[in-house]
LORODREN-368226 format. One record per atom (N, C-alpha, C, O): residue in one letter; atom name; x, y, z. Coordinates in steps of 0.05 Angstrom, whole numbers. Last residue first. Layout:
% residues N
+------+------+--------+--------+--------+
! code ! site !      X !      Y !      Z !
+------+------+--------+--------+--------+
!    a !   CA !      X !      Y !      Z !
...
+------+------+--------+--------+--------+
END
This chain:
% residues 79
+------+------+--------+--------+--------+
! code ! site !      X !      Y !      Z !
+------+------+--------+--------+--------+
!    x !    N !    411 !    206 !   1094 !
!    x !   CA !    432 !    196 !   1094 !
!    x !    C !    463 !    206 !   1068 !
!    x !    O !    484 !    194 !   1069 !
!    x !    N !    352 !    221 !   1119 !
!    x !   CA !    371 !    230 !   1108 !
!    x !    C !    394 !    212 !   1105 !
!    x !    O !    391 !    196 !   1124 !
!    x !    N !    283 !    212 !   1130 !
!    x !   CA !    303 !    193 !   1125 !
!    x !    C !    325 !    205 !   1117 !
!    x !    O !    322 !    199 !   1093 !
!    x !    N !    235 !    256 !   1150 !
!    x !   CA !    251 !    244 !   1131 !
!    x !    C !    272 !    230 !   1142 !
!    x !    O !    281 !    237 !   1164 !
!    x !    N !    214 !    283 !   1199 !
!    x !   CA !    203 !    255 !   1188 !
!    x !    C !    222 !    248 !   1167 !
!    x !    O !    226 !    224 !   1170 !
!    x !    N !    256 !    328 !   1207 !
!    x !   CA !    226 !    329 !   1194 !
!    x !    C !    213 !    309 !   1193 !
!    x !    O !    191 !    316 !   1186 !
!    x !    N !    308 !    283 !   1196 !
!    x !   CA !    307 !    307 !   1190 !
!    x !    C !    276 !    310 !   1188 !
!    x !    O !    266 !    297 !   1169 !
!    x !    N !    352 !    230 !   1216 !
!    x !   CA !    317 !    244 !   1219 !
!    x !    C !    323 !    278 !   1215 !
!    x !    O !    337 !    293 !   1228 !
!    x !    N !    395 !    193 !   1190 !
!    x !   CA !    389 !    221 !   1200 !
!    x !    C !    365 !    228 !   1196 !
!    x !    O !    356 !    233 !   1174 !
!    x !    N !    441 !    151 !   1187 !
!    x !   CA !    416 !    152 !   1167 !
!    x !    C !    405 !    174 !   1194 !
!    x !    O !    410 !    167 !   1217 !
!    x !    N !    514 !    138 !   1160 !
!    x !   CA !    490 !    149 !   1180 !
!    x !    C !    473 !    162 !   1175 !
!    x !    O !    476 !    182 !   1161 !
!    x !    N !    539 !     79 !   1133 !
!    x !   CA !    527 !    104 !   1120 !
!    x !    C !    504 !    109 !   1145 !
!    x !    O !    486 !     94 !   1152 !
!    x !    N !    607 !     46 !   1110 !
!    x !   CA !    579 !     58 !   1122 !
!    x !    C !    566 !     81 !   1127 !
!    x !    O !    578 !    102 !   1126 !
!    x !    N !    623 !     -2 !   1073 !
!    x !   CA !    606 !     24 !   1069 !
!    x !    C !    590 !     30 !   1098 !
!    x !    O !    568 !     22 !   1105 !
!    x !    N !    670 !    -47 !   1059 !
!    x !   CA !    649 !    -35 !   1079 !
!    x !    C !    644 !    -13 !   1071 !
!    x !    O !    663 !      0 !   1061 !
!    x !    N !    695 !    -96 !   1023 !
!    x !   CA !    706 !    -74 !   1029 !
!    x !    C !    676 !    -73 !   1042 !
!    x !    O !    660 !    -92 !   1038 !
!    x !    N !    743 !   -158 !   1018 !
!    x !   CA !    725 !   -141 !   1030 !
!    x !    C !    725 !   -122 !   1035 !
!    x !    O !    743 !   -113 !   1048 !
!    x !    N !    765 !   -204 !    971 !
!    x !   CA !    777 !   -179 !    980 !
!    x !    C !    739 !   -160 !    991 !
!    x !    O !    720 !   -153 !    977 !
!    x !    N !    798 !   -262 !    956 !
!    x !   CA !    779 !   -248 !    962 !
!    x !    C !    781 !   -223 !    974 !
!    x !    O !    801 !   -220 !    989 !
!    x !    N !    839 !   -288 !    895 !
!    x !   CA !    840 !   -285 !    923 !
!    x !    C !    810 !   -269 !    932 !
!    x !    O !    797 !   -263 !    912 !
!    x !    N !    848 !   -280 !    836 !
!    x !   CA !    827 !   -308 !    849 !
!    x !    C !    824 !   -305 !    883 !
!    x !    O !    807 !   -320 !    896 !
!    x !    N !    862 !   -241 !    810 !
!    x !   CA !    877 !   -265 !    813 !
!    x !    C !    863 !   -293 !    836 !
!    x !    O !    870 !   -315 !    845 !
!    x !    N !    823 !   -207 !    811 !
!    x !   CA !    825 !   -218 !    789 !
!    x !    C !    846 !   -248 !    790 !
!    x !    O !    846 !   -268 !    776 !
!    x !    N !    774 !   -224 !    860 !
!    x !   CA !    796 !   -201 !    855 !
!    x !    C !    811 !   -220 !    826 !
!    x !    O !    808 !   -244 !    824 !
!    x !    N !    726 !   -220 !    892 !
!    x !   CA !    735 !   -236 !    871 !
!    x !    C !    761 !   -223 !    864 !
!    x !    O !    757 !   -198 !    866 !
!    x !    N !    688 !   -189 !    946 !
!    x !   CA !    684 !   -183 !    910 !
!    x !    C !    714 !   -213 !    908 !
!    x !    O !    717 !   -225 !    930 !
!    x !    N !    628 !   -168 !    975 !
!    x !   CA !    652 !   -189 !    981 !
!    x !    C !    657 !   -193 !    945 !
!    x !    O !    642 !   -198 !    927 !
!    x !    N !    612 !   -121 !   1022 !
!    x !   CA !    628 !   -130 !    996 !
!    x !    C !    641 !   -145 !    999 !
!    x !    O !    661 !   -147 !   1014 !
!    x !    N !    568 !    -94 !   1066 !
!    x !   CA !    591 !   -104 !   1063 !
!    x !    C !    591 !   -112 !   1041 !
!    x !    O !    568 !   -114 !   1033 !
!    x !    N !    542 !    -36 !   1094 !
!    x !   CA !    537 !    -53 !   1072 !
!    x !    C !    567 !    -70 !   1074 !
!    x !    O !    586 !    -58 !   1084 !
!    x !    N !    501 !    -15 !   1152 !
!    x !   CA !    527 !    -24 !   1136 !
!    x !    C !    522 !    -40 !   1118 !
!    x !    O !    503 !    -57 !   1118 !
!    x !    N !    479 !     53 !   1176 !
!    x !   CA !    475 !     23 !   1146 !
!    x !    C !    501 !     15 !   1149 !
!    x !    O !    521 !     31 !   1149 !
!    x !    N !    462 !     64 !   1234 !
!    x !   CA !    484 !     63 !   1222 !
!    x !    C !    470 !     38 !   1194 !
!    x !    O !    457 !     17 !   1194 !
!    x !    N !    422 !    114 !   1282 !
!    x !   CA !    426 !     83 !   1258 !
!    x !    C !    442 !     88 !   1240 !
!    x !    O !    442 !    109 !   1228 !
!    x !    N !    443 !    152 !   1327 !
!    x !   CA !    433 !    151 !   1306 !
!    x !    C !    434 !    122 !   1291 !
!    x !    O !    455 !    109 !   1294 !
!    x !    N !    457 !    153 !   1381 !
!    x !   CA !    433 !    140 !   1376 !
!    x !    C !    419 !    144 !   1346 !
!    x !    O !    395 !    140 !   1341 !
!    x !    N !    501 !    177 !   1389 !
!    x !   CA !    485 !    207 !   1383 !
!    x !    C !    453 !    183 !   1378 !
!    x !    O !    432 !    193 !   1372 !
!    x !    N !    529 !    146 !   1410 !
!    x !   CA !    547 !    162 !   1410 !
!    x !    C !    522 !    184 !   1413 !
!    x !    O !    521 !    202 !   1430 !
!    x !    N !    524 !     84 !   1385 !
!    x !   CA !    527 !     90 !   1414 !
!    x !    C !    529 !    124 !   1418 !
!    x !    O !    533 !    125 !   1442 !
!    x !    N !    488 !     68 !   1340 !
!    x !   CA !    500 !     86 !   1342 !
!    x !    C !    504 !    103 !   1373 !
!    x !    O !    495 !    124 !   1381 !
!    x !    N !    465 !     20 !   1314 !
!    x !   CA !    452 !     34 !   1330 !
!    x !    C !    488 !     50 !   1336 !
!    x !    O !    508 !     36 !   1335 !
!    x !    N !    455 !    -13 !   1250 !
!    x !   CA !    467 !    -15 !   1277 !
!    x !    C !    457 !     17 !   1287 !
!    x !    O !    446 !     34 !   1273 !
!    x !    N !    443 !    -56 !   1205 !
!    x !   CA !    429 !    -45 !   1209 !
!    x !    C !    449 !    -37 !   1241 !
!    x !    O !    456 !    -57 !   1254 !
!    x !    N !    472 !   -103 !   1141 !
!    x !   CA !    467 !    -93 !   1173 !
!    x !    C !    450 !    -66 !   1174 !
!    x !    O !    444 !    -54 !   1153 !
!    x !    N !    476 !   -130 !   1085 !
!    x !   CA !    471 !   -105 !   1096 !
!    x !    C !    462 !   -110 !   1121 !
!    x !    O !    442 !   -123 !   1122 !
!    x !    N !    526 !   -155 !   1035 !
!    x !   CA !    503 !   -159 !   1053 !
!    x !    C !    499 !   -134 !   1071 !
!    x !    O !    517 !   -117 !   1073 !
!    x !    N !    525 !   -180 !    963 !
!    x !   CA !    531 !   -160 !    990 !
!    x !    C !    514 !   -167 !   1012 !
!    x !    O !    493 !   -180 !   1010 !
!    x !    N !    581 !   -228 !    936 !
!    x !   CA !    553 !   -217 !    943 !
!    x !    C !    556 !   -184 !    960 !
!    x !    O !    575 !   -171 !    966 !
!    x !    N !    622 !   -218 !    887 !
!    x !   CA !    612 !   -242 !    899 !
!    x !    C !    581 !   -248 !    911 !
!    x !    O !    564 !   -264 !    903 !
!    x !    N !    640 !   -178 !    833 !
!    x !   CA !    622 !   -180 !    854 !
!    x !    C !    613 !   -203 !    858 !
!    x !    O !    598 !   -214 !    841 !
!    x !    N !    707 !   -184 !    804 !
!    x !   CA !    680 !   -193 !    815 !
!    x !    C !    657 !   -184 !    837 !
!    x !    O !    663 !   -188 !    861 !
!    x !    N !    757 !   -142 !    793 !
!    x !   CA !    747 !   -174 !    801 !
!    x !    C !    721 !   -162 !    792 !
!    x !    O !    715 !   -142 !    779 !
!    x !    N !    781 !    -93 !    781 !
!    x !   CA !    786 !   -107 !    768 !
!    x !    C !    775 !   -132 !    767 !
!    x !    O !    778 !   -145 !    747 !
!    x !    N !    764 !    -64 !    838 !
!    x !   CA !    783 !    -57 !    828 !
!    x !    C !    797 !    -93 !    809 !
!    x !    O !    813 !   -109 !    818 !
!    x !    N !    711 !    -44 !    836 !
!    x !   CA !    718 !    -84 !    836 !
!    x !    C !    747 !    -82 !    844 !
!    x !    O !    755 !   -101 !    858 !
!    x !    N !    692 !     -3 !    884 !
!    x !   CA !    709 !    -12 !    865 !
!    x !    C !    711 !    -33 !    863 !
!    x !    O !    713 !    -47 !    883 !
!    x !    N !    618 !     20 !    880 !
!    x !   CA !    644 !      0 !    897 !
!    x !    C !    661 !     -5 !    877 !
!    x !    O !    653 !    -11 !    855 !
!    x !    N !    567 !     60 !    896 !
!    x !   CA !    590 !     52 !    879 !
!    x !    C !    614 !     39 !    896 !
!    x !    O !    624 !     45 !    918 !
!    x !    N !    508 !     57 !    915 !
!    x !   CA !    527 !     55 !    922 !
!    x !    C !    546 !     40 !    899 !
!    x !    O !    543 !     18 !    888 !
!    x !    N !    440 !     70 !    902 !
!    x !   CA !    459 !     73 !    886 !
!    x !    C !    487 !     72 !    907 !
!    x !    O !    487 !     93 !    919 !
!    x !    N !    378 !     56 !    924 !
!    x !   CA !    403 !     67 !    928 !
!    x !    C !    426 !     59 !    915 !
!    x !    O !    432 !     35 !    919 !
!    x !    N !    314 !     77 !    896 !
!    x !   CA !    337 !     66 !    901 !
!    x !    C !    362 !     73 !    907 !
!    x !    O !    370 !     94 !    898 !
!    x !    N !    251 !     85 !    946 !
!    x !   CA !    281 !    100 !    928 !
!    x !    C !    301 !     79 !    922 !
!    x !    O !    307 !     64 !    940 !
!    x !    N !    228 !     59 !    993 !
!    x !   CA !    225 !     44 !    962 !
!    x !    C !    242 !     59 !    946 !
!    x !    O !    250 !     45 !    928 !
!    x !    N !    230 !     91 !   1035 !
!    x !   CA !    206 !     95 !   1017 !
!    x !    C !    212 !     82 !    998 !
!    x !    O !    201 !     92 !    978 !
!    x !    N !    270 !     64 !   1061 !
!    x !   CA !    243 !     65 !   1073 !
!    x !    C !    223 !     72 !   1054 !
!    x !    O !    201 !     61 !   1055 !
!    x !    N !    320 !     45 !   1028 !
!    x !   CA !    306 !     64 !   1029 !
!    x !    C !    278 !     58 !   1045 !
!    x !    O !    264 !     41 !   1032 !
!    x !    N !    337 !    -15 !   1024 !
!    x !   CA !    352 !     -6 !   1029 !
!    x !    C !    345 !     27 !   1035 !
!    x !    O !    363 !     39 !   1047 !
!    x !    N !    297 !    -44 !    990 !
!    x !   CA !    291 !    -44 !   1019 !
!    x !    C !    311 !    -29 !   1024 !
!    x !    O !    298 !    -16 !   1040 !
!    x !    N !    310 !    -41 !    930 !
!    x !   CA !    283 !    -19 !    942 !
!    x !    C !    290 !    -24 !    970 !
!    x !    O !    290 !     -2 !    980 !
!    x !    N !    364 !    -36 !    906 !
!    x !   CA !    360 !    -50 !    922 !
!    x !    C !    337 !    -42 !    939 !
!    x !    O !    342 !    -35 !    962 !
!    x !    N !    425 !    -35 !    860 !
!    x !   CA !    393 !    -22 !    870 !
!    x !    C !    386 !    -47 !    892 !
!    x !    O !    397 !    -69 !    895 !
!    x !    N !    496 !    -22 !    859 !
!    x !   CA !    466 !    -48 !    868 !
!    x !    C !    449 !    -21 !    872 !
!    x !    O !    454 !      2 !    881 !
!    x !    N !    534 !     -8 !    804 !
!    x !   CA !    514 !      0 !    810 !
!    x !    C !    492 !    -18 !    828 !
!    x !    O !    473 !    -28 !    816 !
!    x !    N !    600 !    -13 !    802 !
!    x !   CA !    580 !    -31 !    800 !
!    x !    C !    566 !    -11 !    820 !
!    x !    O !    576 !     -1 !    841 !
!    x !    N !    666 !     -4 !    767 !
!    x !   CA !    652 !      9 !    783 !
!    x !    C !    614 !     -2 !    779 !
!    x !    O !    603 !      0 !    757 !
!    x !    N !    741 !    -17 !    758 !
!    x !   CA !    708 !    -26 !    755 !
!    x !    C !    689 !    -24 !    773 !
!    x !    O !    689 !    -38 !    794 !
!    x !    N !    784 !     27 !    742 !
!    x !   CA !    773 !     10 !    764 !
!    x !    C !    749 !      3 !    752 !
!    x !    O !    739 !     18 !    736 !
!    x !    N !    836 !     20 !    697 !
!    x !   CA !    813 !     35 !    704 !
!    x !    C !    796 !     18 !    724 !
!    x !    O !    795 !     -6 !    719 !
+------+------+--------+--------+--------+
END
């Protein structure tokens, strides 16, 4: 069964919401995460990237990426 980890993280929302991103350990560790911010050649929308750096049960390292396009709707923040 995979192992599935909840980060909160208030800066990750403009209004302080938390964001909930699920990542598979698939079996390891969470090492750290880190988060970018990018611009979106295409439509100029802002891109979140989160990156993962997890532990894997046999000791090797394994990176996975999330990314997530954050959308003006009204003044709101969509993503």
């Amino acid at each position: 069964m995979p192992s599935i980890v909840q980060l909160h993280n208030n800066a990750m929302h403009p209004r302080g919401f938390n964001d909930e991103i699920p990542v598979d350990l698939e079996g390891g560790r969470l090492i750290d995460m880190t988060q970018e911010e990018e611009v979106d050649s295409a439509d100029g929308a802002r891109v979140s990237i989160m990156t993962y750096r997890i532990e894997t049960p046999d000791g090797s390292e394994l990176t996975k990426t999330v990314r997530r396009k954050l959308f003006q709707i009204n003044g709101d923040l969509i993503h």
